[in-house]
C-alpha positions, 0 to 999 in steps of 0.5 A: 281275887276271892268272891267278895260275896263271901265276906258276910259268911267268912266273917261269921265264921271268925265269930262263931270261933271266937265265941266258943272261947266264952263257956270256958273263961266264963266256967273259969271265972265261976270256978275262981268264986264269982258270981255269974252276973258279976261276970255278965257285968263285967263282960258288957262293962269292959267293951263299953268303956273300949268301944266308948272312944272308938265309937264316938270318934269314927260315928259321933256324928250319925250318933248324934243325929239318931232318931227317937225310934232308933234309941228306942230300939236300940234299948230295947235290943240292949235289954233283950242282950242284958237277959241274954247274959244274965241268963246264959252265964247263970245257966253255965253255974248249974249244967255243963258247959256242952248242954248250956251251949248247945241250949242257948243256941237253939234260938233258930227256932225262935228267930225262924218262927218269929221271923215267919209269924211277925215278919211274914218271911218266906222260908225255903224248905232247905232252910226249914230243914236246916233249922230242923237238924240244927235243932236235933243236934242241939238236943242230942247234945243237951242230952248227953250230960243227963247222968248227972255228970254235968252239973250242979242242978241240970234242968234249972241250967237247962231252963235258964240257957234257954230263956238266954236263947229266947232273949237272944232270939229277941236281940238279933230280930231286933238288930237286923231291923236296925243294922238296915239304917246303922251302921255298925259302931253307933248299933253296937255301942248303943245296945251294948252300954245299955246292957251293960247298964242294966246289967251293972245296976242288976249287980249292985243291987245283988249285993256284987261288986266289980271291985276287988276279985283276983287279978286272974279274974280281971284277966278273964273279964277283959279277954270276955270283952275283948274277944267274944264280945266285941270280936265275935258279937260285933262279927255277928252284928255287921254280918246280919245285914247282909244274911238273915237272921235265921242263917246267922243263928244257925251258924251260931250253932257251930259254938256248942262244939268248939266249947265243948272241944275247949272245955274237953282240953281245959276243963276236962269235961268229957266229950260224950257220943250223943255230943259228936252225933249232935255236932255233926248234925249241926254242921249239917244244918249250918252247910243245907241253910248256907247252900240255900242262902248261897243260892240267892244273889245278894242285891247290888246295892249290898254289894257295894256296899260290903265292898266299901267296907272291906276296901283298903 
């Protein structure tokens, strides 16, 4: 039988896979005309109205006895993910889409300085070295697009894929604070209609509209949903319980080369030599901070419990 302490760092793996397919349906929908917070919209739209059924019929109890403190927080993780969203696919109009993946997902930073000046976490040296070349390699990849090839108006998609990690950094600090009292459905249905929400009114007040875009564009839109969203983000969310947020930021990491490999095979967006040097430095980050995490037995308590969930 595998070690079941595994689970949390397998299932991270799962979803940084699934999300590196997002950059490239989401650069296939702005190239068929629509406009990135359409995109965004229809993104968080679709998985609510899937996730909707599911999440009020196996959590509508613990849904209906949520604290005022937990709806709180859960709209404030929803408004941090909407300015993700919003951010990020914009930025993905204007940079390519190396340098905006590689940028957005630099918010090991921000979780790991947020998490030692507010949380007075104490971070291990490996797991600072980790953040430290994960960091480096997501320069050197924003860097390899720098003679111009890369986009329309690089540094404003540069500026707005890391806002988009700001705000991503404030989603996950967020939602590890909550995942300690939820479970995962009632968390993701709640921060994820709330985006949604927010994201839908921010459309129509663009002057956007959901309705009437290609049938390929609707392709694209439910497979967003479907995959990175409530696959790979929810992968995200049930594994920040057990792990830091730190270690599944830097894991997140790992996105910025499976999109540039598929935007290099569908888009033909060129791998250029400071993106392999950039990967491969952030396959170092994400390997010395999982070893250190490796290295501190989780508790008994998140055994059994991670052996509830993965029971037949």
């Amino acid at each position: 039988m595998p070690n079941r302490t595994l689970v949390p760092y397998l299932v991270l793996l799962g979803g940084v896979l699934i999300v590196s397919m997002a950059a490239v349906l989401i650069t296939s929908a702005i190239e068929l005309g629509v406009r990135p917070i359409t995109i965004a919209a229809g993104r968080l739209a679709f998985a609510t109205l899937i996730l909707t059924p599911i999440a009020w019929s196996k959590a509508g109890g613990e849904l209906r006895r949520l604290e005022r403190r937990d709806w709180l927080w859960g709209l404030g993780s929803g408004v941090f993910l909407a300015i993700h969203f919003a951010a990020w696919i914009s930025s993905l109009d204007y940079t390519s889409v190396a340098s905006s993946t590689a940028l957005v997902a630099t918010n090991p930073i921000f979780v790991a300085l947020a998490s030692s000046l507010i949380f007075r976490e104490r971070l291990g040296l490996a797991v600072w070295l980790g953040v430290l070349l994960t960091v480096l390699g997501s320069a050197l990849i924003g860097l390899s697009d720098r003679d111009g090839t890369g986009g329309t108006h690089p540094l404003l998609g540069d500026a707005l894929a890391l806002l988009g990690a700001v705000c991503g950094s404030g989603y996950f600090l967020v939602g590890r604070s909550l995942r300690t009292r939820l479970t995962i459905l009632p968390y993701i249905w709640v921060v994820y209609s709330t985006a949604a929400v927010i994201l839908l009114v921010w459309m129509m007040l663009a002057g956007q509209s959901l309705f009437g875009l290609p049938p390929a564009v609707y392709l694209v839109l439910l497979g967003l949903a479907v995959g990175p969203q409530l696959l790979g983000h929810t992968a995200f969310n049930w594994a920040i319980r057990y792990v830091s947020a730190t270690l599944v930021t830097m894991a997140i990491l790992g996105e910025p080369i499976g999109s540039a490999l598929l935007a290099y095979l569908f888009l033909r967006q060129p791998v250029q030599p400071l993106q392999l040097v950039g990967g491969a430095l952030l396959l170092g980050g994400i390997a010395v901070a999982t070893l250190a995490e490796r290295r501190a037995q989780p508790s008994t308590a998140q055994l059994a419990e991670v052996e509830s969930v993965i029971a037949p």
